[in-house]
C-alpha positions, -999 to 999 in steps of 0.1 A, spaced: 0 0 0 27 23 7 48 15 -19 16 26 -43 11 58 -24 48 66 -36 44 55 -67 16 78 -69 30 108 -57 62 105 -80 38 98 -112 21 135 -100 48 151 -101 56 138 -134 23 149 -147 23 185 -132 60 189 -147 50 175 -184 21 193 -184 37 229 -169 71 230 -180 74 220 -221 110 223 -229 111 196 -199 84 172 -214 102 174 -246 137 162 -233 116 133 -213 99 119 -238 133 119 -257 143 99 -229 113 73 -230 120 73 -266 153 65 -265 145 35 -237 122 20 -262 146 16 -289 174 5 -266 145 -22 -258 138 -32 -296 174 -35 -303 183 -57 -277 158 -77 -288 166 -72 -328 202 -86 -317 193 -117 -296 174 -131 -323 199 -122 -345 226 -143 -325 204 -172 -325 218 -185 -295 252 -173 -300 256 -154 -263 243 -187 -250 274 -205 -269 300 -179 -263 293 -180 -224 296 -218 -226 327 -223 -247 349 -191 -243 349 -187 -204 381 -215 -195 401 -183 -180 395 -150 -175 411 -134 -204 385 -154 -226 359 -148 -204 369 -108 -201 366 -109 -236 336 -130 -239 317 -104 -218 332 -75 -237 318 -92 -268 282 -101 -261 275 -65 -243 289 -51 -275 266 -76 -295 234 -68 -277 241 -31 -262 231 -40 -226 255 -49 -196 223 -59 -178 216 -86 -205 249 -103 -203 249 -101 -167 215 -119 -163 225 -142 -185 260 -148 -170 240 -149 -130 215 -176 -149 249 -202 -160 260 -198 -128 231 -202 -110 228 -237 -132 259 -243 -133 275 -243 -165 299 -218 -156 319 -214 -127 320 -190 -109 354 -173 -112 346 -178 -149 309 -158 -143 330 -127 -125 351 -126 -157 325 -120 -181 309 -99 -158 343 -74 -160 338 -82 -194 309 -70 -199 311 -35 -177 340 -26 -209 315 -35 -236 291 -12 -220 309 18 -233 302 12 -269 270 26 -260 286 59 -252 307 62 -286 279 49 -307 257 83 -290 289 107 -289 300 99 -325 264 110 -335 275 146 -331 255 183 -328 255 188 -362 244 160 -376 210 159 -381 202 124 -367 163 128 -369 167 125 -403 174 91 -402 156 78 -376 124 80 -397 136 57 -424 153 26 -402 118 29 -385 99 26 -418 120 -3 -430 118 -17 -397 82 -24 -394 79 -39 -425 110 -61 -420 88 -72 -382 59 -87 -403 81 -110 -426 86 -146 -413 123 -158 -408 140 -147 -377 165 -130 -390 149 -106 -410 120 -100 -376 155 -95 -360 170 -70 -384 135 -49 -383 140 -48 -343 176 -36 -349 164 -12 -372 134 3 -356 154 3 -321 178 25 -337 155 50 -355 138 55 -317 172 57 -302 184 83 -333 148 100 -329 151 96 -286 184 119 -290 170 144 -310 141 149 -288 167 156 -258 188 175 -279 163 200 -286 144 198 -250 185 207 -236 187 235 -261 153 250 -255 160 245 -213 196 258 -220 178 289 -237 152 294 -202 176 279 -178 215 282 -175 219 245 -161 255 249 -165 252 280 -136 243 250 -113 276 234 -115 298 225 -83 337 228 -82 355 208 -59 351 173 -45 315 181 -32 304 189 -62 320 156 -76 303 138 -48 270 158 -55 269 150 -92 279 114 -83 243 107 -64 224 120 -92 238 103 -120 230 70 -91 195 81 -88 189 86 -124 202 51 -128 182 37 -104 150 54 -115 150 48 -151 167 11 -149 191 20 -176 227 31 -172 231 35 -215 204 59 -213 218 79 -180 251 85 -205 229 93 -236 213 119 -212 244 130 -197 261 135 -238 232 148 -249 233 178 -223 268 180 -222 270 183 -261 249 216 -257 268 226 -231 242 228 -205 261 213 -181 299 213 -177 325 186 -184 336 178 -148 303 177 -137 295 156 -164 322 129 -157 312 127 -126 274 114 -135 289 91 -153 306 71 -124 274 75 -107 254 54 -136 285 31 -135 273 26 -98 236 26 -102 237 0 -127 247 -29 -103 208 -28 -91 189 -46 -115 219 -75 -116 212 -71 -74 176 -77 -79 173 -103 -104 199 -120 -83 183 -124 -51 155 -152 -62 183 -173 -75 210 -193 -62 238 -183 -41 264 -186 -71 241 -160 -86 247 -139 -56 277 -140 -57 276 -129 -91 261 -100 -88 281 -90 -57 312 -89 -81 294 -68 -103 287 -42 -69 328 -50 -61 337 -42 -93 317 -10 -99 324 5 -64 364 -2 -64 366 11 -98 345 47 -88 365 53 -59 397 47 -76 387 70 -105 367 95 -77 399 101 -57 420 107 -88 391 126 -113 410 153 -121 444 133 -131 422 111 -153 404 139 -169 439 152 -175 446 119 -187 415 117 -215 425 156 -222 458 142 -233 450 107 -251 417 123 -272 442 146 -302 459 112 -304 421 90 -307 414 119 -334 392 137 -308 389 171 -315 391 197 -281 356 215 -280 341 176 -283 328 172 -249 307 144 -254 337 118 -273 356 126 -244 331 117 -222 327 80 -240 370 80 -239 365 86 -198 341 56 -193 359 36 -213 393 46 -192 371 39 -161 361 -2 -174 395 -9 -183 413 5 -148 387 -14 -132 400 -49 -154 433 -40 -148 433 -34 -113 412 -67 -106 418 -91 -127 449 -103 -105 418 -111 -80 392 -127 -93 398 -159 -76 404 -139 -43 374 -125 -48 355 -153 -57 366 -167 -21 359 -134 -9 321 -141 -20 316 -174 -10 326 -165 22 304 -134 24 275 -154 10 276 -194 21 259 -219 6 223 -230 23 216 -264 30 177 -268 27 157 -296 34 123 -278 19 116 -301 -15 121 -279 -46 141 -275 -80 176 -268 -76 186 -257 -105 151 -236 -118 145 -199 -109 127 -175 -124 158 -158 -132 172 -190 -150 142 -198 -167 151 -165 -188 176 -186 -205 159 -217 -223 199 -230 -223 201 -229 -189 
């Protein structure tokens, strides 16, 4: 009952700020836009791999460089961390992965995150992307009602990346008309606090809209327009690094304690790798400043920096812990034991597993 009475409140506000503030409406449904296509082109590239994250999980996990990479790869197949962790949480959980193998792909899978980033940074403010969006959609419905897999698959690719293309040019005109009414770049914080500030809303934003690909979309989108500023803007994107563990939290807990432990290295590897990059911002910001001419990253482009910095932020993370994993797969199994039940039930069936036929 209470949680309704929340959930009530917060969908108010929503409606008095859509309906009073326009330039606002128009950057969220941008957002909502954007979500949707991320949705269809997860689903466009799963049926397109016909099974092929199942089979890389299974065959290319026997150390953790192959398993690094095998997470790396299927996040950059199907644009979603949160897929390939699921999946990763549901071998373990029935156990056709161990363990140290599922924390690999999990590491993996935080670095193929970032293609997200470059795909929406390499878009660019000039580029018209609207204009294409309307075309992939077009093809993309027709290509849905055909009858082989792979061409329902390639319509889902397609129409996800027209909303995606169409998402970004809804915030990018909502951020230019707020920049116009609102100088959101007057809000920003100097100094560690402000760090720490920005940190806890890029979390929150996270959190609430279940998606960190579309927290950095946001965060590029605004930052391209320059309504807010760069440090500030580095510094929501460790806090969607952090909020993302969640969902992998979540979907873990009605599954089996090798799942758990799963997603615990998933929370270990996101908090290490924001405090190490927190305490030493400025130097890596330095760091990207220095590596982008090289990267052919021009100076004023805010927003392919940003995409270098999260991908700096996955790989120190790797590097740093990958001389662990087994120490921290001892680390988990300590934290979180194994239960002996006597209660009759599956034990290798969860709702979590029975996402994955394979498993």
């Amino acid at each position: 009952m209470q949680k309704n009475i929340i959930i009530f409140i917060c969908l108010s506000i929503l409606a008095f700020v859509v309906v009073k503030y326009q330039s606002f409406t128009v950057v969220l449904s941008g957002i909502a836009i954007f979500i949707i296509g991320m949705f269809f082109m997860q689903d466009g590239f799963k049926q397109l791999s016909g099974g092929l994250l199942e089979k890389l999980l299974q065959r290319f996990t026997s150390n953790s460089f192959y398993a690094i990479s095998t997470g790396f790869v299927a996040t950059s197949i199907v644009q979603s961390s949160t897929i390939t962790t699921l999946l990763t949480i549901s071998f373990v959980g029935a156990e056709l992965i161990t363990l140290v193998q599922g924390i690999g792909v999990v590491f993996g899978s935080n670095l193929g995150s970032t293609t997200t980033a470059w795909i929406v940074s390499s878009l660019g403010i000039d580029v018209k992307i609207s204009t294409y969006a309307f075309p992939m959609m077009v093809f993309g419905v027709i290509l849905r009602f055909l009858k082989t897999n792979a061409l329902k698959g390639s319509g889902n690719v397609l129409l996800g990346l027209g909303f995606i293309f169409l998402g970004i040019a809804y915030m990018k005109d909502g951020f230019d008309v707020i920049k116009d009414q609102i100088d959101l770049a007057s809000y920003s914080m100097d100094g560690y606090s402000g760090i720490l500030l920005y940190i806890l809303i890029g979390l929150i934003i996270t959190i609430v809209i279940q998606s960190s690909a579309a927290t950095l979309a946001i965060i590029i989108t605004a930052l391209n327009v320059e309504s807010i500023s760069y440090i500030n803007a580095l510094a929501l994107a460790i806090g969607a690094n952090v909020g993302t563990v969640l969902t992998a939290v979540l979907a873990s807990l009605t599954s089996t304690q090798d799942a758990k432990r799963v997603a615990g290295s998933h929370v270990i590897f996101n908090l290490i790798t924001a405090v190490i990059i927190t305490i030493f911002i400025y130097q890596f910001k330095d760091f990207v400043d220095y590596l982008a001419p090289y990267l052919g990253i021009s100076e004023t482009n805010s927003g392919m920096k940003l995409a270098l910095f999260h991908t700096i932020f996955s790989l120190v993370g790797i590097l740093v812990l990958i001389p662990f994993i087994p120490v921290i797969a001892k680390f988990l199994e300590k934290l979180i034991p194994q239960k002996i039940s006597s209660a009759s039930k599956p034990k290798y069936l969860s709702a979590v597993i029975l996402n994955s036929p394979d498993a």
